[in-house]
Each structure stands twice: as C-alpha cells, then as structure tokens.
DODREN-706246 format. One record per atom (N, C-alpha, C): residue number from 1; residue in three letters; atom name; x, y, z. Coordinates in steps of 0.05 Angstrom, whole numbers. Atoms other than C-alpha are relative to their C-alpha. Example, Ala and Ser with C-alpha at 12.3 -4.5 7.8 and 13.67 -1.06 7.14 Angstrom:
REM residues 2
- 1 | ALA | N | 18 | -24 | 0
- 1 | ALA | CA | 246 | -90 | 156
- 1 | ALA | C | 18 | 24 | 0
- 2 | SER | N | -16 | -24 | -1
- 2 | SER | CA | 273 | -21 | 143
- 2 | SER | C | -15 | 22 | 14
REM end
This chain:
REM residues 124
- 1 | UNK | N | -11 | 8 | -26
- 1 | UNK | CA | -361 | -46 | 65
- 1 | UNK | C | -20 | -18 | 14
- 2 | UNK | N | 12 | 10 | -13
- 2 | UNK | CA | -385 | -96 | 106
- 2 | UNK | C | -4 | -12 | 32
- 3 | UNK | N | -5 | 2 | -35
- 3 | UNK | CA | -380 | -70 | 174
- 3 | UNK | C | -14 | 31 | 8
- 4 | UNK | N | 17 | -27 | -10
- 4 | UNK | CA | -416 | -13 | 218
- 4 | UNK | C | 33 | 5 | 10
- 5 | UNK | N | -15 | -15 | -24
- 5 | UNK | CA | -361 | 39 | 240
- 5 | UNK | C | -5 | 16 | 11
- 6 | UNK | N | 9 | -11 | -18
- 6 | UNK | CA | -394 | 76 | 284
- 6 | UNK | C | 18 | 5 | 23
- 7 | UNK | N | -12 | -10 | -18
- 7 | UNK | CA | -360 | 105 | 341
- 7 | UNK | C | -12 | -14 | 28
- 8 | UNK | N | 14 | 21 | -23
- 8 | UNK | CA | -365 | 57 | 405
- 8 | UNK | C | -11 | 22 | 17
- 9 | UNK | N | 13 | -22 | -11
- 9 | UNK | CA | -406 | 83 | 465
- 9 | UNK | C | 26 | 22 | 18
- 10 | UNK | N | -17 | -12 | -23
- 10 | UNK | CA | -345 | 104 | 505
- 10 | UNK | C | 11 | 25 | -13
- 11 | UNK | N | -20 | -21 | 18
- 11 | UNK | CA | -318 | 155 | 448
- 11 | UNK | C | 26 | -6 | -8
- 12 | UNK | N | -20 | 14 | 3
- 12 | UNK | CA | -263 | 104 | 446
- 12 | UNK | C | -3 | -2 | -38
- 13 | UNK | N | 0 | 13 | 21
- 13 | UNK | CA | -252 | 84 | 372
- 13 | UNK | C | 1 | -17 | -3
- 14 | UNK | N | 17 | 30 | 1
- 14 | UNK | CA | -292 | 19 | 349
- 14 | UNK | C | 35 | -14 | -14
- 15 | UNK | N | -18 | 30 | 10
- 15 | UNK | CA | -242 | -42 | 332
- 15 | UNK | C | 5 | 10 | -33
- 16 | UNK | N | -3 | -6 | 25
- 16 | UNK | CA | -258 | -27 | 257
- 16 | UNK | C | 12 | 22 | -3
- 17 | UNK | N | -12 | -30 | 4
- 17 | UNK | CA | -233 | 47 | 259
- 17 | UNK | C | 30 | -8 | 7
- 18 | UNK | N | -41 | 19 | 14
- 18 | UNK | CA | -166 | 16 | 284
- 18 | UNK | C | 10 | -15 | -14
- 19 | UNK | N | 0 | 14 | 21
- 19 | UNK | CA | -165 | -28 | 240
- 19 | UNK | C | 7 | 16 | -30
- 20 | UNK | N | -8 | -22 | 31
- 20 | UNK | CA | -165 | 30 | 185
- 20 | UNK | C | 18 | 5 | 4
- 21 | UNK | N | -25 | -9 | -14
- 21 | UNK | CA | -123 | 62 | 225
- 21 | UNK | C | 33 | -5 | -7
- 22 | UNK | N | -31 | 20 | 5
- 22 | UNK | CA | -68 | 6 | 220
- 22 | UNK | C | 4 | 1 | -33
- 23 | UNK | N | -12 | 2 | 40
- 23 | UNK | CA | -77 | 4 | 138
- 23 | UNK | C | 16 | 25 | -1
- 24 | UNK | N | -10 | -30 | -2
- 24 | UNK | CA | -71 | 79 | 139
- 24 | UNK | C | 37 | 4 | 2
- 25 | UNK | N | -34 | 4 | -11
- 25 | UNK | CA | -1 | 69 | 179
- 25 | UNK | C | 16 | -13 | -23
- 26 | UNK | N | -13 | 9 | 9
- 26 | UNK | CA | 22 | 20 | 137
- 26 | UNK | C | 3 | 17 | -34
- 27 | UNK | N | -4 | -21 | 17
- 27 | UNK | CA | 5 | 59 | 76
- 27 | UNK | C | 22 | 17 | -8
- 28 | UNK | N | -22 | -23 | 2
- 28 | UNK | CA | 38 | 122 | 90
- 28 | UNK | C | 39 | -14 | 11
- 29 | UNK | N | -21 | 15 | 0
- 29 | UNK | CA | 102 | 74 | 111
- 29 | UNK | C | 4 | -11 | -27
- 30 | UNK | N | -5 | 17 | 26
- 30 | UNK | CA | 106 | 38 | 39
- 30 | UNK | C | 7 | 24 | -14
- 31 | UNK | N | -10 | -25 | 14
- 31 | UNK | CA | 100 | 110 | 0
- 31 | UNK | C | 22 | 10 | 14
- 32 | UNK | N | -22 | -16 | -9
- 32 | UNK | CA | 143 | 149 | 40
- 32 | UNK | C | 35 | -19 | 12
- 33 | UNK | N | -29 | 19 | -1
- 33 | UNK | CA | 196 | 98 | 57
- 33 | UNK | C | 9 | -5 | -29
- 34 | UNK | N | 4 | 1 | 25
- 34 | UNK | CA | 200 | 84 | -17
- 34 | UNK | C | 4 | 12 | -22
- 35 | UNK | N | -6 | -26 | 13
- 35 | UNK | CA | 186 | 138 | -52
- 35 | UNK | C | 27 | 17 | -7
- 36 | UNK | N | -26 | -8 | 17
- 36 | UNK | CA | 244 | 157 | -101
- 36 | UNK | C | 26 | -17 | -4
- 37 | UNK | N | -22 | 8 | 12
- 37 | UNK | CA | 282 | 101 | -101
- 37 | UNK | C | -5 | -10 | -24
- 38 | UNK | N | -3 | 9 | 37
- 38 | UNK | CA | 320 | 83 | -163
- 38 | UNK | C | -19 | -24 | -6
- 39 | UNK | N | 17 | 26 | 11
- 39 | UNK | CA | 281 | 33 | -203
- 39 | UNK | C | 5 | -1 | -38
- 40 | UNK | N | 0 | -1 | 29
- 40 | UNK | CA | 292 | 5 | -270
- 40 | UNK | C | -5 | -25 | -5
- 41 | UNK | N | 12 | 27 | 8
- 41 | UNK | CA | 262 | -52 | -304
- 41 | UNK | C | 14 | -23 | 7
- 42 | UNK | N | -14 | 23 | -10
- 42 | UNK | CA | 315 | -97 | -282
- 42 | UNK | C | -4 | -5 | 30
- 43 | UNK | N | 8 | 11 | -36
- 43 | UNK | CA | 302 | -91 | -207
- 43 | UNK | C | -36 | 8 | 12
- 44 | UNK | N | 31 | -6 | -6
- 44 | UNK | CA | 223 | -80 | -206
- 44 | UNK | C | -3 | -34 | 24
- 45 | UNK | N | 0 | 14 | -28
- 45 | UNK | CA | 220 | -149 | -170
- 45 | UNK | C | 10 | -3 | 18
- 46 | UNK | N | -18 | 8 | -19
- 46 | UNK | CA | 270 | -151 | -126
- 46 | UNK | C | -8 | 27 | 21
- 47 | UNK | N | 6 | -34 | -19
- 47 | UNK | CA | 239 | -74 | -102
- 47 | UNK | C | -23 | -8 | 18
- 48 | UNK | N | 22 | 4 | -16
- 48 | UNK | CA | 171 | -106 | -94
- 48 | UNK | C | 6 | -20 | 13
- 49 | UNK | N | 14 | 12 | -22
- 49 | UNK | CA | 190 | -158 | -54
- 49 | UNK | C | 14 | 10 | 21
- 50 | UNK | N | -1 | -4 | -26
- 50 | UNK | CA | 235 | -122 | -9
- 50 | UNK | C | -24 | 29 | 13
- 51 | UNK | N | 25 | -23 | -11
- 51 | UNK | CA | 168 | -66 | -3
- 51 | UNK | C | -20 | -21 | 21
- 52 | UNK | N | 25 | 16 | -19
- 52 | UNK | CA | 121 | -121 | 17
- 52 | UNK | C | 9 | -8 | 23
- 53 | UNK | N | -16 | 18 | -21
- 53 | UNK | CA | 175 | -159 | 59
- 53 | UNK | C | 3 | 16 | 30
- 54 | UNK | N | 3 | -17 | -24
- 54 | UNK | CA | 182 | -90 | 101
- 54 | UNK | C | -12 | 7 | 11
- 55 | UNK | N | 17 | -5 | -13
- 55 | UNK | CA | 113 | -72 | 111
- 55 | UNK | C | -11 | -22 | 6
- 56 | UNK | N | 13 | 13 | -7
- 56 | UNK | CA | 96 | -142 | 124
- 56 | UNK | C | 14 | -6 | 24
- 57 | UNK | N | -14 | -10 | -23
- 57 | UNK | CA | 142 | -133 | 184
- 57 | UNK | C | -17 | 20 | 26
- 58 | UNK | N | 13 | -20 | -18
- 58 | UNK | CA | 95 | -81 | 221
- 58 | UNK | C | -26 | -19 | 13
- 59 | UNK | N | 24 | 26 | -14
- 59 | UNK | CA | 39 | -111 | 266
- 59 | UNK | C | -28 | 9 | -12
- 60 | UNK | N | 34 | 4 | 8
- 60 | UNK | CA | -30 | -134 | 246
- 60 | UNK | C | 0 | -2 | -34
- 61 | UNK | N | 4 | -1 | 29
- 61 | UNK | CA | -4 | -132 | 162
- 61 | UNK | C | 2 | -23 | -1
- 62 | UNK | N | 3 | 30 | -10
- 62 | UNK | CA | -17 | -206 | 152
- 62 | UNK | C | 3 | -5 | -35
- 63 | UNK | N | -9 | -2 | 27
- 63 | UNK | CA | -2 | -198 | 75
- 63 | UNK | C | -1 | 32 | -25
- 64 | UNK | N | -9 | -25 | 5
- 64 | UNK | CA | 23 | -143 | 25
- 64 | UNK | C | 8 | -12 | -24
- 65 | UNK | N | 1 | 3 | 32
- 65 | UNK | CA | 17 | -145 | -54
- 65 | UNK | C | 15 | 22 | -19
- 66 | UNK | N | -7 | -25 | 16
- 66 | UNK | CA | 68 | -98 | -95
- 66 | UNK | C | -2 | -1 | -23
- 67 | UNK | N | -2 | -2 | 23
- 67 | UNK | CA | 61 | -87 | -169
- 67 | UNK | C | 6 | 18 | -10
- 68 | UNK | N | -9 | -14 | 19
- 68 | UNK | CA | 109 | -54 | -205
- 68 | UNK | C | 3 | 7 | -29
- 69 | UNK | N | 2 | -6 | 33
- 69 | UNK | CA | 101 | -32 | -273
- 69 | UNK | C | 12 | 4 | -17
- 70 | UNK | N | -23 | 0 | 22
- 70 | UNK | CA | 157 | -48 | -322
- 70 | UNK | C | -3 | 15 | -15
- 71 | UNK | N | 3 | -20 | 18
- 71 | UNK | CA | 126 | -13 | -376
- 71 | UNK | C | 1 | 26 | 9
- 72 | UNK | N | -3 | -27 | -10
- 72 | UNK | CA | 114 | 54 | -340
- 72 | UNK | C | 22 | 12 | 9
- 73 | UNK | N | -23 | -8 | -18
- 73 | UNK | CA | 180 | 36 | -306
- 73 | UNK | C | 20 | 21 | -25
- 74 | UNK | N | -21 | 4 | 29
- 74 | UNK | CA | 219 | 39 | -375
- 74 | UNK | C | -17 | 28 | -12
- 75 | UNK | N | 1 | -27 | 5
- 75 | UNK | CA | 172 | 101 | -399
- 75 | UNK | C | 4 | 24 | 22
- 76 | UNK | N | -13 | -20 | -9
- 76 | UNK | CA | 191 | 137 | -342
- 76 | UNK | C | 31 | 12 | 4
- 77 | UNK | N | -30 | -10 | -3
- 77 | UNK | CA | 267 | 134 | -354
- 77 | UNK | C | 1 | 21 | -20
- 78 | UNK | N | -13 | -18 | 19
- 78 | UNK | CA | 294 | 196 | -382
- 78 | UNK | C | 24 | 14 | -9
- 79 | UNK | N | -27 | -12 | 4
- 79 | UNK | CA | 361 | 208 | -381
- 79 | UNK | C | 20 | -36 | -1
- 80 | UNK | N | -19 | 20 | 9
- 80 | UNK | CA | 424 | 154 | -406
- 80 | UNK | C | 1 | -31 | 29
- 81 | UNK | N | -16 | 19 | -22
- 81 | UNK | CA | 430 | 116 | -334
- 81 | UNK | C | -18 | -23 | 6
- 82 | UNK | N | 17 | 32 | -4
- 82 | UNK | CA | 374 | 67 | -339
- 82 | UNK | C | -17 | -2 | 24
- 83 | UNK | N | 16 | -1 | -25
- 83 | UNK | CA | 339 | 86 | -279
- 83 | UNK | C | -23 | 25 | 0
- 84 | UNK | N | 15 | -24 | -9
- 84 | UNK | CA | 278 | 131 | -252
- 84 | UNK | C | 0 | -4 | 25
- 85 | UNK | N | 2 | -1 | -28
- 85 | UNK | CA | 256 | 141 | -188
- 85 | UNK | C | -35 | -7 | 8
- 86 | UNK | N | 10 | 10 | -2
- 86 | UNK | CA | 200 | 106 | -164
- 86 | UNK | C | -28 | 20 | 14
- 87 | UNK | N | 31 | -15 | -11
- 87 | UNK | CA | 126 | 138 | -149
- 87 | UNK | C | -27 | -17 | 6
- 88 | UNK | N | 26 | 12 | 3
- 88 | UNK | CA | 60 | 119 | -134
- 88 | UNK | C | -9 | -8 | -30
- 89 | UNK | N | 11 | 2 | 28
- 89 | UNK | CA | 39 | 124 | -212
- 89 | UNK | C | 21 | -24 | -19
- 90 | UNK | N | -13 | 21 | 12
- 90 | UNK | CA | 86 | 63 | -228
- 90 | UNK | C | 1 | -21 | 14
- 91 | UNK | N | 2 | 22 | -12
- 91 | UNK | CA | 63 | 16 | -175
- 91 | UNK | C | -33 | -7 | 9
- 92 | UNK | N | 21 | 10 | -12
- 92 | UNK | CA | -2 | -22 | -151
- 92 | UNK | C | -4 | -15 | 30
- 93 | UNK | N | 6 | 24 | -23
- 93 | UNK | CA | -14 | -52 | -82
- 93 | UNK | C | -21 | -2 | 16
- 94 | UNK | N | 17 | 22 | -13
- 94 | UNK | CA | -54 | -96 | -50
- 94 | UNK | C | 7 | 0 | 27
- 95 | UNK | N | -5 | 11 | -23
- 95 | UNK | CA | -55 | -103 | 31
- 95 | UNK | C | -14 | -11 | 18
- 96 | UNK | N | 17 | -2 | -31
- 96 | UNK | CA | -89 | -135 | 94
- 96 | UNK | C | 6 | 4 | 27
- 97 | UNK | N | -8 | -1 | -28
- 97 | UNK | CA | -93 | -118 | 159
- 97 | UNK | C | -13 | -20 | 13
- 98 | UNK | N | 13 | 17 | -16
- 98 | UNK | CA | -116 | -161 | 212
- 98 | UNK | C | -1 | 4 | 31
- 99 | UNK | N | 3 | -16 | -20
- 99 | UNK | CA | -136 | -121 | 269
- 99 | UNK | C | -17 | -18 | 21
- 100 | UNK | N | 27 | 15 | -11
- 100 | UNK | CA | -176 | -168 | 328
- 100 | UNK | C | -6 | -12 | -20
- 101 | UNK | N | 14 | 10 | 3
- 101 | UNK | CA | -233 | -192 | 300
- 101 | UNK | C | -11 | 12 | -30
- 102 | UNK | N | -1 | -14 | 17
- 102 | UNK | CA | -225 | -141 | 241
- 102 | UNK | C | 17 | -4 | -21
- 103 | UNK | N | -14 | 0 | 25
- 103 | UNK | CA | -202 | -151 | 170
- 103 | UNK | C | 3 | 24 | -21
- 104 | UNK | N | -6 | -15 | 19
- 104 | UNK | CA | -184 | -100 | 124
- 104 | UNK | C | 14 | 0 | -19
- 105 | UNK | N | -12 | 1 | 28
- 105 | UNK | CA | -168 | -100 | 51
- 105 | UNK | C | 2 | 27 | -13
- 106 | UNK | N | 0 | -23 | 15
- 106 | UNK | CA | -145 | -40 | 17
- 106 | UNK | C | 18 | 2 | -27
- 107 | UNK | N | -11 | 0 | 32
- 107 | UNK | CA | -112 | -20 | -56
- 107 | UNK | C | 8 | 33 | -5
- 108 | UNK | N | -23 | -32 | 6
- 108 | UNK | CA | -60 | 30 | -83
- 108 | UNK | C | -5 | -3 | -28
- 109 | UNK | N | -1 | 6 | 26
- 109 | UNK | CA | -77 | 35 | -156
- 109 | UNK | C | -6 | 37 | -15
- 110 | UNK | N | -9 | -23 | 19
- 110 | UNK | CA | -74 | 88 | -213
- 110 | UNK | C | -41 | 13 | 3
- 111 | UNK | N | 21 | -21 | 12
- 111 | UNK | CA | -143 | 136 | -220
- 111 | UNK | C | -10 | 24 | -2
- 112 | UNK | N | 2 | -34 | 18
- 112 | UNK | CA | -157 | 188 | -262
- 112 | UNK | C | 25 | 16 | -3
- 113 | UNK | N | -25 | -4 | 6
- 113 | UNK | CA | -82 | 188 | -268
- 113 | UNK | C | 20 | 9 | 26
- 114 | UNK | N | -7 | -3 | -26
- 114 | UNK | CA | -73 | 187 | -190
- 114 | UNK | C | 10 | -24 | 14
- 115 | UNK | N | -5 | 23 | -18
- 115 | UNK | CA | -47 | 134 | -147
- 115 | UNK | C | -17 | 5 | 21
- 116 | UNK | N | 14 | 0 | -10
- 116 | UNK | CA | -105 | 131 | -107
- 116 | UNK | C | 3 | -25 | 18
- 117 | UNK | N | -2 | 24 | -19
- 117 | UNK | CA | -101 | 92 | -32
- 117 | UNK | C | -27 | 7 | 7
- 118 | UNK | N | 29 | 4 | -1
- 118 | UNK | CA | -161 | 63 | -17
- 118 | UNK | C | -17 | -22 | 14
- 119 | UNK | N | 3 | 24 | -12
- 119 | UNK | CA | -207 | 23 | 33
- 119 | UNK | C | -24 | -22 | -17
- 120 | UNK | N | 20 | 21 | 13
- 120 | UNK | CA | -229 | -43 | -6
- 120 | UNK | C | -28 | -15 | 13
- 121 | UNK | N | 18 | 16 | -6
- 121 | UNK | CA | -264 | -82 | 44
- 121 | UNK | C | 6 | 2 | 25
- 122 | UNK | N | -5 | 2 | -30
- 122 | UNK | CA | -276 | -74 | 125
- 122 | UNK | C | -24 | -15 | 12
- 123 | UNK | N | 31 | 13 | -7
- 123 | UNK | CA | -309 | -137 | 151
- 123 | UNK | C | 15 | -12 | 26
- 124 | UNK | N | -12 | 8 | -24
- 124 | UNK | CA | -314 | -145 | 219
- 124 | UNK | C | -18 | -18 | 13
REM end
C-alpha cells in the first residue's frame, strides 16, 4: 500500500479509510446482488458486463473488471439444463474507487480455493 491510514486527529475516519470503505460497499453489492444467478457459457459475457455496468453505477466506482470463467462455468453444470448458478469461485474482478484525492484498487480472485476480496493498492 501506498498510503498511511491512520485515523485522522478528530477520530473522524481518514479519506483513505473511506475510500476502503466505498470498495468494501461496492464489493458486497456485486456478490450478493449476483450471487446465484443462472450462468452458462453462453451468457458469461453478457453477465459480466451487466455486473460491471451496475456497480459502475454507484458513486466514486470509476471502473469495474468482471471475469467469468467459461471453463469452471461449464464444470460447474450438473444437471441436463445447461446452466449453474453463479459464485465467487467462477468469477474474477477487478475494481477502482475514486474517493477525493484517494484511489483504490482492489481484486476478487480464487485463493487457496477461495474467492478471496482484496485491497490491491491505496494511494493517496
């Protein structure tokens, strides 16, 4: 990281802490809005761009990267109808915020067999 977040003097929370803050939000908006719909290799792009398209709708997201994973899509179908339901562990993304004078980069990606959200970069 290449920012102090320290806690301003007032006990207010510093610029950069909202700044997390706002990823955070948008975050738990992408999974949980999301989360379980159908998905099947035929509509993987048309899912990520209406994911990005909606959280890049909320204030201060100033861009929003989905990657869906055809292959994982297609091993997660299990039954005749061509579809699964969509999880963290079959997508990747990418977002920034742009809080003030505050940037933040963060990443949704697979580890240790987790969809792990995560802060990339807070430079303020």
């Amino acid at each position: 990281m290449t920012s102090d977040v320290s806690e301003s003097p007032s006990g207010a929370p510093s610029t950069a802490e909202e700044a997390c803050f706002e990823a955070g939000i948008k975050f738990g908006s992408l999974y949980h809005q999301f989360a379980g719909t159908p998905v099947s290799p035929a509509s993987t792009r048309s899912l990520e761009a209406a994911m990005a398209a909606a959280i890049e709708n909320q204030p201060h997201c100033t861009a929003v990267t989905v990657d869906i994973d055809d292959d994982r899509v297609a091993e997660a179908i299990d039954h005749e109808n061509g579809y699964t339901e969509l999880t963290g562990t079959l997508m990747n993304v990418e977002m920034r915020i742009e809080y003030d004078d505050v940037v933040v980069r963060t990443r949704m990606e697979m580890t240790d067999g987790y969809p792990l959200m995560q802060l990339v970069d807070v430079d303020a």
